[in-house]
C-alpha positions as CSV (number, residue, x, y, z in Angstrom):
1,X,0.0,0.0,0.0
2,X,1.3,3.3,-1.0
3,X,2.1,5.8,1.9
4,X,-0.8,8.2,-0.6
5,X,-3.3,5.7,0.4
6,X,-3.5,5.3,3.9
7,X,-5.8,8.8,4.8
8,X,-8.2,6.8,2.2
9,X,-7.5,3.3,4.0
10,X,-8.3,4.5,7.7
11,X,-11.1,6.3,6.7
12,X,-12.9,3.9,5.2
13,X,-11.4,1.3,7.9
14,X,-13.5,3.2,10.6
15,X,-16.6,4.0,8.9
16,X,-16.2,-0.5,8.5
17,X,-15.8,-0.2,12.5
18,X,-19.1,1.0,13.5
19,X,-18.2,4.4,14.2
20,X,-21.1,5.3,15.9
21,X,-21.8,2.6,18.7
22,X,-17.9,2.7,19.1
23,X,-17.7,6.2,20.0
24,X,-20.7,6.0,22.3
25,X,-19.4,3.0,24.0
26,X,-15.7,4.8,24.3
27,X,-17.5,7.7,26.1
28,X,-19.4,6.0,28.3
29,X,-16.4,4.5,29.7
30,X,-14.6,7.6,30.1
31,X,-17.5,9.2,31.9
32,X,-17.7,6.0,34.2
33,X,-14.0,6.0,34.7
34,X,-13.6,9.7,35.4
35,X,-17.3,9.9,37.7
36,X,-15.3,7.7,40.1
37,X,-12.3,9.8,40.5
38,X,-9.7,8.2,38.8
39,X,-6.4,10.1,37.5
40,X,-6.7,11.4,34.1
41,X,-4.0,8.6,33.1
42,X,-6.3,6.2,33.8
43,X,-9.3,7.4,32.7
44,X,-7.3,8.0,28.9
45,X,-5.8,4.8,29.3
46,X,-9.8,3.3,30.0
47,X,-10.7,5.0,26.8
48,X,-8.1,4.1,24.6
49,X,-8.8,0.0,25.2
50,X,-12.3,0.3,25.6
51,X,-12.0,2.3,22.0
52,X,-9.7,-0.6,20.7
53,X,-12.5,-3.7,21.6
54,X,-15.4,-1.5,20.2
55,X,-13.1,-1.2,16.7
56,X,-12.3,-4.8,16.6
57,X,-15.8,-5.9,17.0
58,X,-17.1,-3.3,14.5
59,X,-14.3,-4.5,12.3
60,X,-15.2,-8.3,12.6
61,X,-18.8,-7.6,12.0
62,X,-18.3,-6.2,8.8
63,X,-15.4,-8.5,7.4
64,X,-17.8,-11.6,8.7
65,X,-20.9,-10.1,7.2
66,X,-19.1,-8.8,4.1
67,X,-21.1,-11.1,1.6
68,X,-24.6,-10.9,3.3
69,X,-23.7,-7.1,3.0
70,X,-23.3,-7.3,-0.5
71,X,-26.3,-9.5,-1.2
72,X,-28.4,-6.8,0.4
73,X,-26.9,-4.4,-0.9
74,X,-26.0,-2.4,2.0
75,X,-24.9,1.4,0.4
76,X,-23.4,2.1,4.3
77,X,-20.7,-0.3,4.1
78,X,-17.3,0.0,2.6
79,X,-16.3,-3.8,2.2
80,X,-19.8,-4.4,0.5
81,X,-19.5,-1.5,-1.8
82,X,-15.7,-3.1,-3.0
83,X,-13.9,0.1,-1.4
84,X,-12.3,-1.8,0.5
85,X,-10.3,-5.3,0.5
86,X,-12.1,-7.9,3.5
87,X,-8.7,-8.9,3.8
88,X,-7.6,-5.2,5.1
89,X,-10.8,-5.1,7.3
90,X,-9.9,-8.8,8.5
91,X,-6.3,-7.6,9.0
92,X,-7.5,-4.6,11.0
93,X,-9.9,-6.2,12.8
94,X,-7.7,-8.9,14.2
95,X,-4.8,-5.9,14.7
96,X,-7.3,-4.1,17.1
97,X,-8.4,-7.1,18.9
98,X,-4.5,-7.7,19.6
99,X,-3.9,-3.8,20.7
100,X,-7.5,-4.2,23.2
101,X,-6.1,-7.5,24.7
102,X,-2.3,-5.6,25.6
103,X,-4.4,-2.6,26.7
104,X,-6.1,-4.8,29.0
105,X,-3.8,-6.3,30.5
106,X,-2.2,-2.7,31.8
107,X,-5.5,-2.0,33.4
108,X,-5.3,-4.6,36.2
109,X,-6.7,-7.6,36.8
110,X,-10.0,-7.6,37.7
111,X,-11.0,-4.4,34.9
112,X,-8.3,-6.8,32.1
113,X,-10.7,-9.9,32.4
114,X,-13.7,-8.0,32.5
115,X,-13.2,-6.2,29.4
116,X,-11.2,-9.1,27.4
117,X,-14.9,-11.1,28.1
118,X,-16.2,-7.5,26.7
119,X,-14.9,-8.4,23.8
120,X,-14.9,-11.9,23.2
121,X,-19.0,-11.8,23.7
122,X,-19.2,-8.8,21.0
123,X,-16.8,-11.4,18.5
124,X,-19.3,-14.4,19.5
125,X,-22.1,-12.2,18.2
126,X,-20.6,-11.7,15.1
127,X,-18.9,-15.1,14.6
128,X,-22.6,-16.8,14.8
129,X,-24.6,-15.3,17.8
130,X,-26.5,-12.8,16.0
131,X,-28.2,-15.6,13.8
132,X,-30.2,-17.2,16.9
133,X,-32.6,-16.0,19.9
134,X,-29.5,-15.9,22.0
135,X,-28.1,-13.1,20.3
136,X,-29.6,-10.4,23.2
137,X,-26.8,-12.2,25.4
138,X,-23.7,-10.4,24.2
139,X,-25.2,-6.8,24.1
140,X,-26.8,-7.9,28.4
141,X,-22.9,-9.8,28.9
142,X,-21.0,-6.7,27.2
143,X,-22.8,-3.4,28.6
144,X,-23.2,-5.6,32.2
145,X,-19.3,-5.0,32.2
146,X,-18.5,-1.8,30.8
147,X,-19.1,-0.2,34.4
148,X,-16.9,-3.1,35.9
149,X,-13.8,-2.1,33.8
150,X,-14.0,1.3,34.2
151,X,-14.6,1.5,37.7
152,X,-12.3,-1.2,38.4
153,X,-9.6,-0.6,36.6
154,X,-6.1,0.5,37.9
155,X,-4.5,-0.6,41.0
156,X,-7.4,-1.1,43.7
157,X,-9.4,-2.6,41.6
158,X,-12.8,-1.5,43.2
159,X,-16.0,-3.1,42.0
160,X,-19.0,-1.3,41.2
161,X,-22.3,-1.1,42.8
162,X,-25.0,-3.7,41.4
163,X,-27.4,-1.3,39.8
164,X,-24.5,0.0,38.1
165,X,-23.9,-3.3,36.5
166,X,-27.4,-4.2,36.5
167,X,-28.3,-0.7,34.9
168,X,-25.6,-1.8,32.1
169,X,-27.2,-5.2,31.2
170,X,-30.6,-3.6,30.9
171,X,-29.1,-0.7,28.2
172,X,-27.6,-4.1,26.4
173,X,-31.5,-5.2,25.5
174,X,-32.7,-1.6,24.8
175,X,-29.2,-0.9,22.2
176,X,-29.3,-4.3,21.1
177,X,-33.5,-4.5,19.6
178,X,-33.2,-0.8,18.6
179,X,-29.9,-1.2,16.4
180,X,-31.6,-4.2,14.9
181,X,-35.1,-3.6,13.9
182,X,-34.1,-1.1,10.9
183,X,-32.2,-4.2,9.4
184,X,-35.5,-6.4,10.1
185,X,-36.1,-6.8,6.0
186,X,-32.3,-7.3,5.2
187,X,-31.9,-9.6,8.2
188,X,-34.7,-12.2,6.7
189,X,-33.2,-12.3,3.6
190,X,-29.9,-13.6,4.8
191,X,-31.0,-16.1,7.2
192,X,-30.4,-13.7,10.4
193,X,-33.6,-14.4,13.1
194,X,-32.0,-12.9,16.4
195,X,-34.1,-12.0,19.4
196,X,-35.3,-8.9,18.1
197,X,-36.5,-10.5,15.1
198,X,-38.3,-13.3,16.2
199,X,-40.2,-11.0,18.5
200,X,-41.1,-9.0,15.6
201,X,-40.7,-4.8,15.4
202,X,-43.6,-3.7,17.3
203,X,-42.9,-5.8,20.3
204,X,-38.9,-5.6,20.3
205,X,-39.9,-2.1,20.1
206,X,-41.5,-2.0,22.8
207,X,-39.3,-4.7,25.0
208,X,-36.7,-2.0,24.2
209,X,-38.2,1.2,25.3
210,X,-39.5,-0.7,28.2
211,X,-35.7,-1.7,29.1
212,X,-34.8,2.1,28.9
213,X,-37.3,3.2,31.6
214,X,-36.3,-0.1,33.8
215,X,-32.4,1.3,33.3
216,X,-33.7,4.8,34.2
217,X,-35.6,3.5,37.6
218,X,-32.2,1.8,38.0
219,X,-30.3,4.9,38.2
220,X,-32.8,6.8,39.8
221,X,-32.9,4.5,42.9
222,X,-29.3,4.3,42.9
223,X,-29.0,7.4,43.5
224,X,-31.4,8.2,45.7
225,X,-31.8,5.7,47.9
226,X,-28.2,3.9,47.8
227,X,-26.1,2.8,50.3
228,X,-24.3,6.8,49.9
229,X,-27.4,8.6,48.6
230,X,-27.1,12.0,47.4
231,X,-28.6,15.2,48.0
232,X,-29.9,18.6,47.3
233,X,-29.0,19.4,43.5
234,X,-28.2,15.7,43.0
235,X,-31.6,14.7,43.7
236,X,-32.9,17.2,41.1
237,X,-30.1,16.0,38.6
238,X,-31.2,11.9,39.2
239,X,-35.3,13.3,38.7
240,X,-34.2,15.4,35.9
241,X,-32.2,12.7,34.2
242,X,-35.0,9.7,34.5
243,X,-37.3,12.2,33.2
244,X,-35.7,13.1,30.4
245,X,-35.4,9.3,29.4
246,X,-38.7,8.8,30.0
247,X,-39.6,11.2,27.7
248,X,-37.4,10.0,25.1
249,X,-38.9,6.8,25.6
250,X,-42.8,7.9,24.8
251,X,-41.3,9.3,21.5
252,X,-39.9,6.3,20.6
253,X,-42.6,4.0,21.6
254,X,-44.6,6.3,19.4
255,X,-42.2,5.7,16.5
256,X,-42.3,1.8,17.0
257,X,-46.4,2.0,17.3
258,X,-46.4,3.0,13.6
259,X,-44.0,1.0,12.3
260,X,-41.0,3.4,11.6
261,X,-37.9,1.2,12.1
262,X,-35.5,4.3,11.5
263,X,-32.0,4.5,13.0
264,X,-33.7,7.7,15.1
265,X,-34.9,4.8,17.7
266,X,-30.9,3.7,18.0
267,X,-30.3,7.1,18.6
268,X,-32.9,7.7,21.4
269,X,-31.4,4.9,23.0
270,X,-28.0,6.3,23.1
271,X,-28.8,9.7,23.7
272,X,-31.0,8.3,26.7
273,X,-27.8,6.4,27.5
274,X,-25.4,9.4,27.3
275,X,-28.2,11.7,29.6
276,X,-28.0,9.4,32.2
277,X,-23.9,8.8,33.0
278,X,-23.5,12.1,32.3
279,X,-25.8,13.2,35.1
280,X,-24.5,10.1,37.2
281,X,-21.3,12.6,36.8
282,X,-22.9,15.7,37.6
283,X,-24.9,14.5,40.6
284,X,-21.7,12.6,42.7
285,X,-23.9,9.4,42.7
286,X,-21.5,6.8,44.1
287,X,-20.9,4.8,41.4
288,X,-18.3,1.8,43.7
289,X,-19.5,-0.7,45.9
């Protein structure tokens, strides 16, 4: 590859990496991490190898579905569209899983396992998962542990609270039907009959949305009435967070009611996502066990 062709080449490597999700994921970790007061180092240092496992897994999904891609005729995907070689997004994808795995490891123990099991559930969902009604497990497995590796990670190795993690594993459903259901057509006509799609797009609509507000009650009751509640303007913060995600949630349970399987459901979910660790911040919720 000429040294004039690599801008090209990473370009259209991390529009193949679901951009998107992977900077959403990448944030939330830093906003976790740096919530619980650890040293900017760490909190970079968080990012960068949560970053790395969201690019491999982006990366594997579109090298593995590369030919279902192309069958559909998917215009959003470089390796469908012949842009790019699979072999550079297999090579890539493989090269970031590496990177994530060393990353890991300089995070500490307990934060290194949780986030290499991270990453192996997001490749199991792309090597094969996706295709049966066990393919909600990754996306419950993955977002359960984002909070543990980035509250855990560096030398004391502190765990979080349970509705933390519990919080995590509910936003895994919500993300996980919501991403799917605008792919509900293409899906059938590969073969691909996930959770989502055997419950059909009203109802994982629905069983979605319905996870979102069961996250946001999580939150909410962390915070208030936790071990460490808090107090005053963190009150109003957790009240003003949940309802903000609840009313996100009426607009899309509006959108799934009449059949509009847009990415703006997706996006609900992770701006409902992003509202409520960023207030988690704001209000001082204590966030370790």
């Amino acid at each position: 590859m000429t040294p004039s062709r690599w801008p090209s080449t990473v370009r259209l490597l991390f529009a193949s990496s679901h951009p998107g999700p992977t900077v959403t994921v990448t944030v939330l970790a830093a906003v976790i991490a740096a919530a619980v007061g650890h040293p900017a180092w760490l909190v970079v240092l968080v990012a960068v190898t949560v970053a790395a496992g969201q690019l491999s897994i982006g990366l594997a999904n579109d090298w593995i579905d590369a030919d279902r891609d192309r069958a559909v005729g998917r215009s959003d995907k470089p390796v469908a569209q012949g842009r790019i070689a699979v072999g550079t997004v297999r090579a890539a994808a493989v090269g970031t899983a590496v990177v994530a795995v060393l990353l890991s490891v300089s995070l500490g123990p307990v934060a290194a396992v949780a986030h290499l099991v991270l990453v192996a559930a997001g490749w199991a969902y792309d090597a094969g998962l996706k295709r049966t009604v066990w393919s909600v497990v990754p996306f419950v497995v993955a977002f359960g542990l984002l909070p543990v590796v980035a509250v855990s990670a560096g030398p004391d190795a502190a765990w979080p609270t349970w509705w933390a993690v519990a919080t995590g594993a509910v936003f895994g459903i919500a993300i996980h039907c919501t991403n799917v259901l605008p792919d509900l057509v293409d899906d059938a006509a590969t073969g691909v009959r996930g959770f989502p799609h055997r419950l059909g797009l009203r109802a994982a609509g629905v069983w979605a949305f319905a996870a979102l507000v069961v996250a946001a009650v999580l939150v909410l009751g962390g915070q208030v009435l936790g071990a460490d509640p808090v107090r005053g303007v963190g009150v109003a913060l957790a009240v003003s967070g949940t309802v903000v995600v609840v009313v996100l949630t009426v607009l899309g349970v509006r959108l799934v009611l009449r059949g509009r399987a847009s990415r703006a459901l997706f996006r609900l979910v992770i701006a409902s996502s992003l509202v409520l660790v960023v207030e988690l911040g704001l209000a001082g919720a204590r966030l370790v066990a």
